[in-house]
N, C-alpha and C positions, 0 to 999 in steps of 0.2 A: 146317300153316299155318292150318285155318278154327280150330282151339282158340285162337292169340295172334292172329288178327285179331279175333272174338268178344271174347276176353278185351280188346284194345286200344278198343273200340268200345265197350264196357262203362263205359270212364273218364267216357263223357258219357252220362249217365242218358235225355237229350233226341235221341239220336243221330238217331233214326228223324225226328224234325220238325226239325232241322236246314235249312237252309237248302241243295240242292244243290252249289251254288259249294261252302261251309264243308267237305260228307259230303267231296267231290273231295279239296279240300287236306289234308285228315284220312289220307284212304287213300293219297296219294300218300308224306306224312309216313314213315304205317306202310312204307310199301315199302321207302323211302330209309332210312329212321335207324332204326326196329325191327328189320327184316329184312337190315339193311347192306346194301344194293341201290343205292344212290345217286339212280337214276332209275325211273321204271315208264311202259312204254307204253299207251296207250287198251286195250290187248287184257288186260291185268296190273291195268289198274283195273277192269275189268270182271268181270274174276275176283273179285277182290278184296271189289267190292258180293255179286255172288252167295254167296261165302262167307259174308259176314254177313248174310245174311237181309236184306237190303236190296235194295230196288230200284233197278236202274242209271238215274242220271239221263237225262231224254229227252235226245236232241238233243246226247250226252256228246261229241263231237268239237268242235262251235261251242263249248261251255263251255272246254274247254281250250283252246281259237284265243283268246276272252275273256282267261280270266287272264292267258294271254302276252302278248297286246296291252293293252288300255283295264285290265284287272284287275289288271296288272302282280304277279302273284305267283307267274308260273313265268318261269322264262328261255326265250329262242327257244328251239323243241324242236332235236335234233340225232338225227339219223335216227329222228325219229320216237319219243324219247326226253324225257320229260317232269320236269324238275329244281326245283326250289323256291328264291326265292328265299333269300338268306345270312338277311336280316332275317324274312322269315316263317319259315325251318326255325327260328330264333332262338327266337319268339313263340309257335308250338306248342311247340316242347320245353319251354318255362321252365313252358304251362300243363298239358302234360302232368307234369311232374314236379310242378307244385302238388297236381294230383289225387292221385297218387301218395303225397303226403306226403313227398316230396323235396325238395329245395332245392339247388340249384350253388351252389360257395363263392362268397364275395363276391371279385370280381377287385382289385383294390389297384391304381391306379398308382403303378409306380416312381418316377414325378417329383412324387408329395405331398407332402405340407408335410412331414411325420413321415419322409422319408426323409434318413439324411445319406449317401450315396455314400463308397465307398473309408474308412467308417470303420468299425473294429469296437471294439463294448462290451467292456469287459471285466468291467462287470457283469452276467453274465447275464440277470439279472430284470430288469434297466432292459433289454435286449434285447429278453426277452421281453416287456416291457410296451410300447414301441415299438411291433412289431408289431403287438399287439390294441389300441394307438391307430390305429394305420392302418387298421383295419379300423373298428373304431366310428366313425370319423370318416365313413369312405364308406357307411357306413349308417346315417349322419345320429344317431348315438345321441351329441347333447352333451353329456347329465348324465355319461356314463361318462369321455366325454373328459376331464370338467373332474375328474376322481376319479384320472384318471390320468396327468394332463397334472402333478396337483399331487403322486403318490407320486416321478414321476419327478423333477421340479426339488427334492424334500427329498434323494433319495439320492444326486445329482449335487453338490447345493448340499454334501453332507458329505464330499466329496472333495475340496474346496477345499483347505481346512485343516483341521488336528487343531482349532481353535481353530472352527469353526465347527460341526466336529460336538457338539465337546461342549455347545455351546446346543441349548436346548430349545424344541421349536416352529420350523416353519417360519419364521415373523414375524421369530423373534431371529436365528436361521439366514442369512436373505436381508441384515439390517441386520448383520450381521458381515461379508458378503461384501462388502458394500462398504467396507468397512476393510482389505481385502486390496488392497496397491497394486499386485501382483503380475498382475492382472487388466488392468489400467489404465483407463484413465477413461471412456473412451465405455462398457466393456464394464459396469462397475460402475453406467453410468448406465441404463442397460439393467436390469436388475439389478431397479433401485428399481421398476422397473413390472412385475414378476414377483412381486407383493403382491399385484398385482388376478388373477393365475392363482390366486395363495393361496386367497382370498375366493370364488372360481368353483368351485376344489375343494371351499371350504366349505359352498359354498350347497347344491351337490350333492349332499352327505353329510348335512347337516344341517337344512336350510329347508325347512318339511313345505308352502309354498304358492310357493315360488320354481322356476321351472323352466329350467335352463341351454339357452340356441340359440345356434346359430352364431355370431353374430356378437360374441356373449362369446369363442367359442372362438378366434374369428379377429383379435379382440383382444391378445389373448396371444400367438400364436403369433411374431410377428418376435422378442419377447422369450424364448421358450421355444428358438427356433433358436437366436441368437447365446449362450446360455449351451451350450447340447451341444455348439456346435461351439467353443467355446472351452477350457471345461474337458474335456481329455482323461483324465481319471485316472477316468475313469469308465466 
């Protein structure tokens, strides 16, 4: 154990001038999440400072009564049993794995805009592109969104009709689909404001001083739903 607490106490260059409270929640961290331990007692972090060549905080029993009370960053102790809160284990591990050169995937919620429920693509790529919209969107990246918000509405837009794919250019592509009465009216009026997604993909790709945000994306979006969830042959 002193080689991976050394080595874990290594991540912060500053460890030794650290602020007491901070060393505490650090080694308790180590205890609970590097060593699967869950908890560690006053006698386990005190092991723990000695291991690394550190000095155990004065007064270390009132510190931990602190953070469970007024510090609120451990839970009531339970036999004498010291736990971390959900949101701080949260906030060390994300800076632990920064040091590290790690990174946790980005989590998605299932009820985003990019989700449609109970449907499946049966274009692949338009699946797959789906997805890494859902993801770029929760990581704020709009330029990409608006790059893939527009490959998706050209290869949906040519499942319409054989008549639509054979136009060229999204532009002619979108103004053919509204000539398909088979869509009907509201949808095709929809439709006509799936130009300004056009333009978003274009700026994106192409405008060396235009920079695609959110609320271009969120623009588009009611009109980018109601075409997936209409034309199924895609």
């Amino acid at each position: 154990m002193k080689q991976r607490i050394n080595e874990f106490i290594d991540l912060f260059p500053a460890f030794h001038r650290l602020d007491a409270i901070q060393q505490i929640l650090y080694m308790i961290y180590f205890h609970a999440v590097e060593e699967s331990r869950e908890t560690a007692n006053q006698a386990e972090i005190e092991t723990l400072f000695r291991l690394a060549g550190v000095a155990v905080p004065k007064n270390l029993g009132q510190k931990l009564g602190y953070l469970c009370g007024r510090g609120a960053k451990l839970l009531p102790p339970s036999k004498g049993e010291y736990e971390l809160r959900r949101e701080v284990k949260r906030e060390i591990g994300e800076e632990v794995r920064s040091m590290r050169g790690e990174f946790a995937p980005v989590v998605v919620d299932d009820g985003g805009p990019f989700e449609f429920k109970e449907r499946t693509f049966t274009d692949k790529k338009v699946a797959a592109l789906l997805d890494e919209l859902r993801r770029c969107y929760a990581m704020q990246c709009w330029n990409a969104c608006g790059l893939l918000m527009r490959i998706i509405i050209e290869r949906t837009a040519d499942t319409v009709d054989p008549a639509v794919k054979a136009k060229s250019g999204l532009k002619d592509k979108l103004n053919k689909c509204r000539e398909i009465t088979a869509l009907g009216k509201s949808v095709r009026e929809s439709i006509e404001h799936l130009h300004s997604a056009k333009i978003i993909g274009d700026i994106a790709a192409h405008d060396s001083k235009i920079l695609v945000d959110e609320p271009d994306i969120n623009l588009a979006l009611p009109h980018f739903r109601v075409l997936l969830k209409t034309v199924t042959t895609v």
